[in-house]
PAKEZA-866360 format. One line per field, with one value per residue: residue number from 1; chain; x, y, z of N, C-alpha, C, O, CB in turn. Coordinates in nm, 3 decimals. Last residue first. Glycine has a CB too. Layout:
BEGIN
mimar <- NUM,...
vovex <- A,...
n_u <- X,...
n_v <- Y,...
n_w <- Z,...
ca_u <- X,...
ca_v <- Y,...
ca_w <- Z,...
c_u <- X,...
c_v <- Y,...
c_w <- Z,...
o_u <- X,...
o_v <- Y,...
o_w <- Z,...
cb_u <- X,...
cb_v <- Y,...
cb_w <- Z,...
END
This chain:
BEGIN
mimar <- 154,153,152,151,150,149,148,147,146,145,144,143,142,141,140,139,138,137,136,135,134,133,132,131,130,129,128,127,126,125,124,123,122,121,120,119,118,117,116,115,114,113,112,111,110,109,108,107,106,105,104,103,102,101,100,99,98,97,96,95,94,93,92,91,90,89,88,87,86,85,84,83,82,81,80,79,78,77,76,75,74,73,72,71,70,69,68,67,66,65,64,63,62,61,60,59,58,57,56,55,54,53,52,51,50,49,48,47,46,45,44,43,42,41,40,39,38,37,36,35,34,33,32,31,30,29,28,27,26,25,24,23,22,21,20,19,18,17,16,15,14,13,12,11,10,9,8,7,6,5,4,3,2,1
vovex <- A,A,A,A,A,A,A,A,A,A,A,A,A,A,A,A,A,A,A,A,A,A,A,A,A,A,A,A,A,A,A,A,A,A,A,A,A,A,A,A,A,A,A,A,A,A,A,A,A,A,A,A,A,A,A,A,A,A,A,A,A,A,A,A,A,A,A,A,A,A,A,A,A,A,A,A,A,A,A,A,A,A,A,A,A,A,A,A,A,A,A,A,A,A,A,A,A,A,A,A,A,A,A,A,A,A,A,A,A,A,A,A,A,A,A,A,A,A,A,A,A,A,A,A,A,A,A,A,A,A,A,A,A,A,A,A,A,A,A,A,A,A,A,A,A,A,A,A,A,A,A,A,A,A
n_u <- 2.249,2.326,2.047,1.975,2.248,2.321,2.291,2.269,2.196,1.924,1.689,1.500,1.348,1.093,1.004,0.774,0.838,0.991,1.048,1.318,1.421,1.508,1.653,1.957,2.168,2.372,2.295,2.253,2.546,2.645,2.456,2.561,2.771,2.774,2.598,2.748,3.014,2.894,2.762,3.013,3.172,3.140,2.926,3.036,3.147,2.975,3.090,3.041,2.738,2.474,2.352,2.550,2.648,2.543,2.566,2.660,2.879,3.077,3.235,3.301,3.422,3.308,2.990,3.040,3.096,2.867,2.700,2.788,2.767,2.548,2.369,2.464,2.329,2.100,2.040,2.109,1.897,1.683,1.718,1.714,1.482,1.272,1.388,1.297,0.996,0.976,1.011,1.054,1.030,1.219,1.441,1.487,1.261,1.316,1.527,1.443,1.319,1.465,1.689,1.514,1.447,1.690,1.772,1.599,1.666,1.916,1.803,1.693,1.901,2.068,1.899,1.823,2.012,1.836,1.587,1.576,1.604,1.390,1.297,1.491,1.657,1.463,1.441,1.735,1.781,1.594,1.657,1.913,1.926,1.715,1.843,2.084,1.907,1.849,2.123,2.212,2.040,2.073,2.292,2.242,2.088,2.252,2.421,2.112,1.831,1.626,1.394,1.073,0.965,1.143,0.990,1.050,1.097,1.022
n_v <- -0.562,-0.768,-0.872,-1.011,-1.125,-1.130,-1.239,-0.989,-0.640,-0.553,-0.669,-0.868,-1.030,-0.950,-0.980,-1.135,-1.412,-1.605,-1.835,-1.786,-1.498,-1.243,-0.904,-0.844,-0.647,-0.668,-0.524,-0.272,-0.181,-0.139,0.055,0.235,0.315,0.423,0.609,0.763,0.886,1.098,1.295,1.346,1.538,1.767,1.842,1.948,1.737,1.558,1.547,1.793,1.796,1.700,1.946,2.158,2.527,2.643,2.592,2.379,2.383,2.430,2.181,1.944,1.763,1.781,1.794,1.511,1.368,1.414,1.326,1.046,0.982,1.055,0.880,0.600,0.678,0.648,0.442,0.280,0.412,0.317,0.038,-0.053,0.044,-0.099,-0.333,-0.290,-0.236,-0.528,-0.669,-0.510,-0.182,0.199,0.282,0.283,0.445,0.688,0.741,0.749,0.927,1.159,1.122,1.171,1.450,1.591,1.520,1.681,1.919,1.931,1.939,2.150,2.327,2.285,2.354,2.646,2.907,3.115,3.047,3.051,3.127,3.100,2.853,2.693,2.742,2.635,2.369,2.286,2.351,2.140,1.912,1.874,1.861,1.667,1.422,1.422,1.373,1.080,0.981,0.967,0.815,0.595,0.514,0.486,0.283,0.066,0.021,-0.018,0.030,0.080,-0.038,-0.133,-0.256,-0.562,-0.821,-0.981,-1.293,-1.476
n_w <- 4.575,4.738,4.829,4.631,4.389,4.057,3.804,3.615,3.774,3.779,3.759,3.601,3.665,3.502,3.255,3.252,3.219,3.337,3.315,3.063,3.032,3.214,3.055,3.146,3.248,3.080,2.887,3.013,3.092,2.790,2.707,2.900,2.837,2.589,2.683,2.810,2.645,2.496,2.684,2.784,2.768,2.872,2.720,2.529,2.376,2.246,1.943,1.851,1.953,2.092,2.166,1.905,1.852,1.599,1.284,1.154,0.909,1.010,1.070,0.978,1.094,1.382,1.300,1.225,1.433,1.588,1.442,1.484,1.758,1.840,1.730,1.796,2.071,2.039,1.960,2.145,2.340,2.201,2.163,2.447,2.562,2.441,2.541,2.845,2.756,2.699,2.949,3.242,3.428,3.432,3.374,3.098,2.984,3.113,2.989,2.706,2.672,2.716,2.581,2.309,2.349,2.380,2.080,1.988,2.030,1.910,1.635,1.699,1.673,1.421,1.246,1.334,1.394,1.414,1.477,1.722,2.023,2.177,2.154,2.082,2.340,2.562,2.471,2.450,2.776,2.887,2.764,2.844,3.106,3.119,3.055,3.208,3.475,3.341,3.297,3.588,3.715,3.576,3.644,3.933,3.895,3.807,4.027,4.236,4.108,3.904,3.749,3.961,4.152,4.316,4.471,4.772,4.865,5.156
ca_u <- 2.214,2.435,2.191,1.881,2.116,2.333,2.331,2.154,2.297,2.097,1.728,1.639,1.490,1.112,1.137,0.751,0.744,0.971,0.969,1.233,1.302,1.537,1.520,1.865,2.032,2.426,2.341,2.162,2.486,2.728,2.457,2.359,2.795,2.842,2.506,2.621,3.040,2.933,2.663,2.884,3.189,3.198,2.857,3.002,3.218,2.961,3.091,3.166,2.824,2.592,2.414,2.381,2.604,2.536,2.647,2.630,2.685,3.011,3.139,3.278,3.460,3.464,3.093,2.998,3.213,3.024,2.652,2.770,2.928,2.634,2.345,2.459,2.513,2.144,1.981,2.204,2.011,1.708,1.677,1.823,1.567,1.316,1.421,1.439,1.112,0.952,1.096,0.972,1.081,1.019,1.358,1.560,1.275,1.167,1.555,1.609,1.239,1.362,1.675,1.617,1.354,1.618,1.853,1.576,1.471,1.910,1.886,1.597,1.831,2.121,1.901,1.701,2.040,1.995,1.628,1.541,1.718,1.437,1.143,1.400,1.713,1.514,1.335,1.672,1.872,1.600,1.530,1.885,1.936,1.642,1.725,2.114,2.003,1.754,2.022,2.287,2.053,1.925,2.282,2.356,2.048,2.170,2.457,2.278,1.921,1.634,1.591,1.191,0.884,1.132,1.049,0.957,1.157,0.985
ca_v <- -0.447,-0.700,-0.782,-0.823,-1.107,-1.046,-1.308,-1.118,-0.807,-0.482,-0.564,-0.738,-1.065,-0.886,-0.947,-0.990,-1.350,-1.454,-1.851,-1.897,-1.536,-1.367,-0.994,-0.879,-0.675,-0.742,-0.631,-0.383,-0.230,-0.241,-0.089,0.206,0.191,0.259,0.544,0.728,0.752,0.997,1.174,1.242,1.411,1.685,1.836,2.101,1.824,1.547,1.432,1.688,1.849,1.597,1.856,2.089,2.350,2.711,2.736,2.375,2.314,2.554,2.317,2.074,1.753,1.785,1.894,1.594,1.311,1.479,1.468,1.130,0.969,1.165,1.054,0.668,0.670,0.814,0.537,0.293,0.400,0.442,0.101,-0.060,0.110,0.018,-0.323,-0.329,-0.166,-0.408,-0.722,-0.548,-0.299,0.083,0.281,0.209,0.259,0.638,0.744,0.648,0.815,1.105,1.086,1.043,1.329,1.594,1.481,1.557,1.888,1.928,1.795,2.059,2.332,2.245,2.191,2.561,2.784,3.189,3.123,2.917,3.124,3.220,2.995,2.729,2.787,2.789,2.447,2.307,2.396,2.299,1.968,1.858,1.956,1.761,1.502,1.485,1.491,1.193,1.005,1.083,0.954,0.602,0.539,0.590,0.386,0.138,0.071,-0.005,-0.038,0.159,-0.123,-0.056,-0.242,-0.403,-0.771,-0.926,-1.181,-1.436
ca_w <- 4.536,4.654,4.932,4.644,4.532,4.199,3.917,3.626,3.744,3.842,3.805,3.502,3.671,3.653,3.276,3.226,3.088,3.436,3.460,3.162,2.910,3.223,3.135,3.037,3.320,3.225,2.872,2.927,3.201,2.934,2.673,2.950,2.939,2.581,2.608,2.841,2.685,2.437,2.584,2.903,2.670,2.906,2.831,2.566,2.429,2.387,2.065,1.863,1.904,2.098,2.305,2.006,1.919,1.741,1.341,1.270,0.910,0.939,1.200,0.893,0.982,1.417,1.398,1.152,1.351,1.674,1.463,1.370,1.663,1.920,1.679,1.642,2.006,2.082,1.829,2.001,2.327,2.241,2.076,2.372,2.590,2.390,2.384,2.778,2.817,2.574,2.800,3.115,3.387,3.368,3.486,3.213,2.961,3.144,3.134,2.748,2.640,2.829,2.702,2.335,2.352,2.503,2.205,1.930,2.107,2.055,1.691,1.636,1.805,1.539,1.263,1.330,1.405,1.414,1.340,1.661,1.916,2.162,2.149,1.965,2.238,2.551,2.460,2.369,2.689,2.903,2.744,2.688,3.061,3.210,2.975,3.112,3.461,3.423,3.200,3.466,3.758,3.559,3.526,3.890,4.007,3.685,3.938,4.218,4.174,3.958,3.756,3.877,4.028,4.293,4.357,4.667,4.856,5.023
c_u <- 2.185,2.408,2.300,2.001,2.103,2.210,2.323,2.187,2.260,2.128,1.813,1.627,1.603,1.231,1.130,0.870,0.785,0.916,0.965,1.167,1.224,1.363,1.534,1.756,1.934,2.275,2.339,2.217,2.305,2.600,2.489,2.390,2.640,2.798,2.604,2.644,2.879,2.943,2.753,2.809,3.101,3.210,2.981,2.935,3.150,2.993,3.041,3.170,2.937,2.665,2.510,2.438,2.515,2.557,2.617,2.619,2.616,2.866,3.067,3.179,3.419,3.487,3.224,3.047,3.136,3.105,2.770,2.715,2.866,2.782,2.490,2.488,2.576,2.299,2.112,2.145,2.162,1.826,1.691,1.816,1.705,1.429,1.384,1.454,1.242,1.022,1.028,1.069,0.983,1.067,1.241,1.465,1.365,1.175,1.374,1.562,1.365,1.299,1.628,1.653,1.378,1.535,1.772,1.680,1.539,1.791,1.882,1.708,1.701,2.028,1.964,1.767,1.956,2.020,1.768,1.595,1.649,1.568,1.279,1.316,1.617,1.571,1.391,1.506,1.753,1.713,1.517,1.790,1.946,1.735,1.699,1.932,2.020,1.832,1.899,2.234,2.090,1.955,2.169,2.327,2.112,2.093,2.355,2.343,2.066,1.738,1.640,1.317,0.974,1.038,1.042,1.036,1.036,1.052
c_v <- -0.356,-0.575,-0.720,-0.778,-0.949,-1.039,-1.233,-1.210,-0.905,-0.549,-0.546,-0.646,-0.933,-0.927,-0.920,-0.918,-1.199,-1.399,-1.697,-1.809,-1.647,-1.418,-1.120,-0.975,-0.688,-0.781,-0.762,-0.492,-0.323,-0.262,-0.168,0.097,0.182,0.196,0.384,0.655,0.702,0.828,1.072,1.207,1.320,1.565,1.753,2.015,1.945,1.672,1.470,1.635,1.802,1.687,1.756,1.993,2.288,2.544,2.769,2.526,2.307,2.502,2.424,2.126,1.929,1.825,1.915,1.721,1.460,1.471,1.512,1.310,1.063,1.136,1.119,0.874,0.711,0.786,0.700,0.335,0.397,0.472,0.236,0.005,0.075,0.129,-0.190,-0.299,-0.183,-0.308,-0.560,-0.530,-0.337,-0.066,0.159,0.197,0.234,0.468,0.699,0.592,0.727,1.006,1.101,1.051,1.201,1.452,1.478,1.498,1.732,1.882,1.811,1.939,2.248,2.225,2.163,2.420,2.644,2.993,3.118,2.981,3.080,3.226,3.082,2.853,2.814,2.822,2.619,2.397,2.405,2.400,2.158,1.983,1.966,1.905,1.623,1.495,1.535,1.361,1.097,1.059,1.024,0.777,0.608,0.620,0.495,0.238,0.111,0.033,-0.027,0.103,-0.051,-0.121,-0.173,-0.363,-0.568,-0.815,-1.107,-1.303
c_w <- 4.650,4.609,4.883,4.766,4.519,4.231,4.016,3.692,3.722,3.743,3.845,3.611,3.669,3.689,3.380,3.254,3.149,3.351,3.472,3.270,3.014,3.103,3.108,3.108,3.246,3.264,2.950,2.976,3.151,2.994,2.729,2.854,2.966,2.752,2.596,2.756,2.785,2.505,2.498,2.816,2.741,2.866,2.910,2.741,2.534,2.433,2.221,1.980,1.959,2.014,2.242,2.169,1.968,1.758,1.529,1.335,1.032,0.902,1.121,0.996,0.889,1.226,1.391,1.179,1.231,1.551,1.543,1.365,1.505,1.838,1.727,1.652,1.883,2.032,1.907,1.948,2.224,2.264,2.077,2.228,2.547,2.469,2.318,2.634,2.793,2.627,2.694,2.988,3.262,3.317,3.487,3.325,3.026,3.111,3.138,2.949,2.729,2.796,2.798,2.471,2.395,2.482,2.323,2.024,2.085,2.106,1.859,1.685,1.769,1.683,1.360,1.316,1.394,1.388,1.327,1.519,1.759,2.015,2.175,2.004,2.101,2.377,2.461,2.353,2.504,2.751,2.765,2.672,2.919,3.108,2.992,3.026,3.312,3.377,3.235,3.382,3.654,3.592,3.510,3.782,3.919,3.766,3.843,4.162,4.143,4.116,3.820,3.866,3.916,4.154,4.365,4.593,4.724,4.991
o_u <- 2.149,2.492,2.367,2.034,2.151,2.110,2.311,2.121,2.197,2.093,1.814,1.565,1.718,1.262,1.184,0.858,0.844,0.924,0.943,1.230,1.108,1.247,1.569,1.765,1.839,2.242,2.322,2.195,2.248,2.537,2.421,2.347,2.603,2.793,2.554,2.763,2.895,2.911,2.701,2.763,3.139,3.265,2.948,2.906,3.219,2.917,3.081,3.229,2.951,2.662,2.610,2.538,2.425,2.498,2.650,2.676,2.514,2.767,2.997,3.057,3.471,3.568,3.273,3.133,3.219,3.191,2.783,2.705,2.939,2.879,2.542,2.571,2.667,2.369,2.169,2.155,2.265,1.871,1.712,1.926,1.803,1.453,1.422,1.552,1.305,1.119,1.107,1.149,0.896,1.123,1.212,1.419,1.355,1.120,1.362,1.563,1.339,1.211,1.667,1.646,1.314,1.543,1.771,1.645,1.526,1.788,1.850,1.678,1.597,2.055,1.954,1.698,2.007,2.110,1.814,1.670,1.737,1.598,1.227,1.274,1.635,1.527,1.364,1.467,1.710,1.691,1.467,1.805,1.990,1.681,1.662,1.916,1.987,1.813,1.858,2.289,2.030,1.908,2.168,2.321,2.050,2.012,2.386,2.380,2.117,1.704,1.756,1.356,0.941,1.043,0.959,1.121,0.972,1.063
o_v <- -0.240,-0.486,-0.638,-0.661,-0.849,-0.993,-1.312,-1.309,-0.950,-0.521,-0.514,-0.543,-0.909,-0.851,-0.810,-0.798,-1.137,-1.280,-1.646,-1.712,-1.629,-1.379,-1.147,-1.074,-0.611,-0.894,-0.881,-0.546,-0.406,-0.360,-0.269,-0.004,0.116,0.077,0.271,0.626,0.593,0.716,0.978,1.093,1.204,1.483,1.678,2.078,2.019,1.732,1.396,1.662,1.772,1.602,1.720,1.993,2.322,2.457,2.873,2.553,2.237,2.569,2.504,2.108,1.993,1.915,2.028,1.771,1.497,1.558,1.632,1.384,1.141,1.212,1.214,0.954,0.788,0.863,0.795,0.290,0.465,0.570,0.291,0.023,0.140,0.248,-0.152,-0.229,-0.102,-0.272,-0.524,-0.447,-0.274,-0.086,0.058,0.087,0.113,0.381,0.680,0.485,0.643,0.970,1.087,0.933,1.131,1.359,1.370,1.381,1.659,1.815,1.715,1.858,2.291,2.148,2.051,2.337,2.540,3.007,3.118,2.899,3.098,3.318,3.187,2.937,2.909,2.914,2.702,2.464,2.511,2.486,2.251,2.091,2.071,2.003,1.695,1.581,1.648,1.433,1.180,1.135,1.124,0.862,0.692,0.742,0.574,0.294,0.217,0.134,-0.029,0.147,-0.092,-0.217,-0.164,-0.438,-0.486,-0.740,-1.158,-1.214
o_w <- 4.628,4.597,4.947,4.783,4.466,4.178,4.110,3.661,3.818,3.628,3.963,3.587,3.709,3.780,3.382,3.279,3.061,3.381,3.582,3.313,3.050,3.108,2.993,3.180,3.241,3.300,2.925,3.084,3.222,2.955,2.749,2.909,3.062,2.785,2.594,2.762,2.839,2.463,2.438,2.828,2.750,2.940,3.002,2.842,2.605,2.508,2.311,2.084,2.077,1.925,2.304,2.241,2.045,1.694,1.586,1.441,1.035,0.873,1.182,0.993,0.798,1.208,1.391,1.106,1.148,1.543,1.568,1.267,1.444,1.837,1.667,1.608,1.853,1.967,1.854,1.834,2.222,2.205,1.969,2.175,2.585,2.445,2.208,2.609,2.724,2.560,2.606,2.945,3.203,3.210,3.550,3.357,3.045,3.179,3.259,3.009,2.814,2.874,2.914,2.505,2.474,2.562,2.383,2.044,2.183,2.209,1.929,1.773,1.819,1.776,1.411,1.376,1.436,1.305,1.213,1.465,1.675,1.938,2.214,1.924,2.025,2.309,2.375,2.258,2.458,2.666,2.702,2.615,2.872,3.057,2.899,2.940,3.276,3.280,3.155,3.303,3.616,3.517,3.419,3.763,3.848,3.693,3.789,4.222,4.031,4.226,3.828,3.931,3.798,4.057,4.406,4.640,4.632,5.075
cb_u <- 2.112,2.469,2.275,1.632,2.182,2.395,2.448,2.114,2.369,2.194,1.684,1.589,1.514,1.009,1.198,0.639,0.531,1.096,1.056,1.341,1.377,1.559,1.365,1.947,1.990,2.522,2.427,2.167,2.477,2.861,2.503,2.179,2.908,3.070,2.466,2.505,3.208,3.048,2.558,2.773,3.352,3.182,2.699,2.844,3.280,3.041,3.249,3.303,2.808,2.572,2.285,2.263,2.657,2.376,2.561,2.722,2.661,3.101,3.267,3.214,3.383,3.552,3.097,2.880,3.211,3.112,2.501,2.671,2.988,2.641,2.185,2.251,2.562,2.126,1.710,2.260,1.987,1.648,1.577,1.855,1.553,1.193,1.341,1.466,1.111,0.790,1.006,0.830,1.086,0.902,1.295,1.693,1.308,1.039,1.630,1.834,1.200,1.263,1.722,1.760,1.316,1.520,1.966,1.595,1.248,1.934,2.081,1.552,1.797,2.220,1.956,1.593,2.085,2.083,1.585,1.358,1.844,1.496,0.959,1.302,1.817,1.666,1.233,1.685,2.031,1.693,1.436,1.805,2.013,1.683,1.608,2.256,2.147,1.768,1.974,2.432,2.143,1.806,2.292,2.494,2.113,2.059,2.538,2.337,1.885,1.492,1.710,1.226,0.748,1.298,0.950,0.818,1.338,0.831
cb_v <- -0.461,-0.772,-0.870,-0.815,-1.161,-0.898,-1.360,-1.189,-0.868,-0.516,-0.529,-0.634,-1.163,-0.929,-0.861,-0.931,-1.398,-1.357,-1.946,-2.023,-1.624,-1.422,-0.963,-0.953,-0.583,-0.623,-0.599,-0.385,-0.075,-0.151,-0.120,0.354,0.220,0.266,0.643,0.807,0.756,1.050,1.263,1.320,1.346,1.688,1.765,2.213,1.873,1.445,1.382,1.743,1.965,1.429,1.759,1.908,2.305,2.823,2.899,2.287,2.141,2.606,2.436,2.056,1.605,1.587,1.860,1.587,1.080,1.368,1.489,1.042,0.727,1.132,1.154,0.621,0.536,0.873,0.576,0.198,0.336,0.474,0.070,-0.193,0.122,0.079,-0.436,-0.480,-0.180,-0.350,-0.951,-0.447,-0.406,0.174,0.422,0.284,0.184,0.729,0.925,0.828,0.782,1.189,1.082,1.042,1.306,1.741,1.575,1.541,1.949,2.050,1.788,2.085,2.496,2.341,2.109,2.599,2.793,3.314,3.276,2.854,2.998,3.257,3.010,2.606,2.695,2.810,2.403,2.198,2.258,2.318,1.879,1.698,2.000,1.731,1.458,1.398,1.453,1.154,0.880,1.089,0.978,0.487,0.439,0.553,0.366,0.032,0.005,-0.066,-0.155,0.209,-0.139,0.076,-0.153,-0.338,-0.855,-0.867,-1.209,-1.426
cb_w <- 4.452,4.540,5.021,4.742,4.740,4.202,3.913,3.509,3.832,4.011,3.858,3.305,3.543,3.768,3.211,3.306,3.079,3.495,3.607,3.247,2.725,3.427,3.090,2.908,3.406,3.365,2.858,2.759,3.309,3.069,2.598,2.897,3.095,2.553,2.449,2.845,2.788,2.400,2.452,3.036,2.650,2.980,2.813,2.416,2.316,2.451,2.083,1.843,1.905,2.041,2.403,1.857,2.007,1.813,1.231,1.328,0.866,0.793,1.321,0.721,0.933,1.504,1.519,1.152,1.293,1.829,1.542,1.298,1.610,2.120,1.782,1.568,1.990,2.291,1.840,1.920,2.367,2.332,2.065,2.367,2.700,2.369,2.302,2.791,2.930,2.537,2.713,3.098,3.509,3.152,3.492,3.263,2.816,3.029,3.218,2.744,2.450,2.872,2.729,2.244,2.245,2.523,2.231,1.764,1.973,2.110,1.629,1.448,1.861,1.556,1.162,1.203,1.499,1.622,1.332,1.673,1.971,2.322,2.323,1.925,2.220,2.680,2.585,2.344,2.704,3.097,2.858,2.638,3.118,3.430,2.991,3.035,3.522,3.640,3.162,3.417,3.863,3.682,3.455,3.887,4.183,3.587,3.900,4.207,4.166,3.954,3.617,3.934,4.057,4.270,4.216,4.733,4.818,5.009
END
């Protein structure tokens, strides 16, 4: 009998699951420092940053946490964070004078190495791959890695 992992927390979405962890941690720090000390000098930029930290700790809590609602809010979180990081980067790159301090997604990523841009295409890649099986599994327990890969692959 093989018994199920309670998490997606396997192989490649391990990795993913790490650099969404990491990047909340430093969303969160970064934005909490900047409103109790900056918050005047820049209020939509360090409001989009709280609003970045949120998006990936909700992001890194629905990868982790199996289950068909998990999955859909972690595709929901996801192309909500993509949206933010092409339009708050395509905003940045068009007119920086509506930004006067950067946020985490300022032109695209740049300040974190362009890591919120391309997060979020491959946490869809790897959705995709680890979509809860609908026959014989109601609570998505299928969705952990690959929807063909043994527990030895992982």
């Amino acid at each position: 009998m093989v018994t199920q992992k309670s998490t997606r927390a396997v192989g490649v979405g391990r990795v993913l699951i790490a650099v969404y962890a990491v990047l909340a941690l430093a969303a969160t720090g970064r934005s909490v420092f900047q409103i109790l000390e900056q918050f005047s000098e820049a209020p939509l930029a360090y409001t989009l940053s709280a609003l970045a930290a949120v998006v990936y700790i909700v992001a890194t809590v629905s990868l982790i946490t199996r289950g068909t609602t998990s999955y859909a809010v972690a595709w929901a979180t996801i192309s909500f964070e993509l949206a933010g990081v092409l339009i708050v980067g395509l905003l940045t790159t068009l007119d920086p004078a509506l930004f006067p301090d950067d946020t985490v997604w300022s032109f695209f990523g740049r300040g974190y190495g362009f890591v919120p841009l391309v997060l979020p295409v491959l946490g869809m890649v790897w959705l995709a791959r680890a979509r809860p099986r609908a026959s014989g599994d109601p609570a998505g327990q299928a969705a952990a890695g690959a929807p063909e890969a043994s527990d030895e692959a992982r």
